[in-house]
N, C-alpha and C positions, 0 to 999 in steps of 0.2 A: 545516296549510297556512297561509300567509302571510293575514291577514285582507282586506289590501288583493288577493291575487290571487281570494281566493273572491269579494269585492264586483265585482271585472273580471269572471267568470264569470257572476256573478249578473243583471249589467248587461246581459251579453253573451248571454246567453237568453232574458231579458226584451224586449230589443230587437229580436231577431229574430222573437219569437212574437206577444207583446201590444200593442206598437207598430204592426206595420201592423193587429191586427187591431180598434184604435182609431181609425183611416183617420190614423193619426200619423206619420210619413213622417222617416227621419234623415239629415239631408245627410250627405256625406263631407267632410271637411276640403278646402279647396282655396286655392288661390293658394298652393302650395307654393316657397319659396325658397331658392336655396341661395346661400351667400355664404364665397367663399374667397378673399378678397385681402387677407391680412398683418392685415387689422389686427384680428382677433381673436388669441387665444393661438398659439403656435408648436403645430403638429400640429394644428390644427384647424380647424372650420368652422360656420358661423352658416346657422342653417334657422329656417322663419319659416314657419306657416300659418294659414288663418283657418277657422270651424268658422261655418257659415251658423246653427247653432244655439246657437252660444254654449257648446257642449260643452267640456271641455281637451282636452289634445290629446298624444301621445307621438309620437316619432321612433324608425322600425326604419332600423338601417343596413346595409347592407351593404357587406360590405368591398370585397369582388372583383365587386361591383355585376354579382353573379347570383340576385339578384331573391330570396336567403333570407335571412334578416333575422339577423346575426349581435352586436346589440345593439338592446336598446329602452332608452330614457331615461323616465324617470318622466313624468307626465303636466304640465303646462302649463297656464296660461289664453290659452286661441282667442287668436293674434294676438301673443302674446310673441316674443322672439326666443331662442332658441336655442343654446348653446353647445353642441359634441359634438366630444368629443377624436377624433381619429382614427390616435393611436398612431405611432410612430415605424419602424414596418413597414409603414405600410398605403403603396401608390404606387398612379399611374392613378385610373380611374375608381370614387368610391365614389356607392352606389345607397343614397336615403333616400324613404324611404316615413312619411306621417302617417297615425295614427292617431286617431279620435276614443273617448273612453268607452265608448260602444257598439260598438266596432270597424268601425264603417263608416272605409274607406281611401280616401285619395287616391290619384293615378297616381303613379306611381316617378320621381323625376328623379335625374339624377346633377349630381357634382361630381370635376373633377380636384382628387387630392390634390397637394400641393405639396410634400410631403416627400418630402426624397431619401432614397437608400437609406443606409445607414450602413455595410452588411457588404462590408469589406476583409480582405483575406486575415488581414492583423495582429489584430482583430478575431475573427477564426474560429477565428486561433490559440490566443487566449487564449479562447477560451467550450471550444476542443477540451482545454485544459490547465488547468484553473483552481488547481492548487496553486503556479504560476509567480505567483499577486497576490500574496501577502508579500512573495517574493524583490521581484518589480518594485517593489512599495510601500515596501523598504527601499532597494533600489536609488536609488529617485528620491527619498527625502528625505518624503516622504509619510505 
């Protein structure tokens, strides 16, 4: 197993057992942001939170922003900002949740994606055909 995911587990039982029972208390990440207006990368979007305890910090996403987490991004330091592709299929609303080290979570916000869709019948044709790419690519000089 991954070294870095047994340290997430190890943190992550640690913090629920011997943490409170040190009267030691771990915020959730909060002031969670989402920012989708062009000017980060094409497909994507900028998230942003802060960790009262100074923990890092990871982003779950969800695509279809029903609330199961179909990507996490590696952890952060509290208060970075964010970059997370969100693919050239994802449309509507997508659902992002922070996480801290110890797994304590922020609330769920979402963000509209801004990507359109791409799939035109032409498109469909060629992913339904795919030995038609030579011909076309000698076709077009390519």
């Amino acid at each position: 197993m991954n070294k870095k995911i047994v340290a997430i587990l190890i943190m992550t039982l640690f913090s629920s057992i011997a943490l409170p029972a040190f009267g030691i208390i771990n915020h959730p990440p909060s002031h969670l942001k989402l920012i989708y207006d062009g000017l980060c990368y094409e497909n994507s979007f900028m998230v942003f939170a802060l960790d009262e305890d100074g923990d890092e910090i990871r982003y779950g996403a969800s695509w279809n922003n029903n609330r199961n987490v179909d990507f996490w991004s590696d952890f952060y330091p509290s208060g970075e900002t964010v970059i997370i592709y969100a693919g050239y299929n994802i449309t509507g609303k997508v659902g992002v949740i922070a996480e801290d080290v110890y797994g304590a979570q922020s609330d769920w916000g979402s963000v509209r994606s801004k990507t359109k869709n791409i799939n035109t019948p032409f498109l469909t044709f060629l992913e339904n055909h795919p030995n038609l790419f030579p011909l076309l690519r000698k076709i077009l000089g390519l």
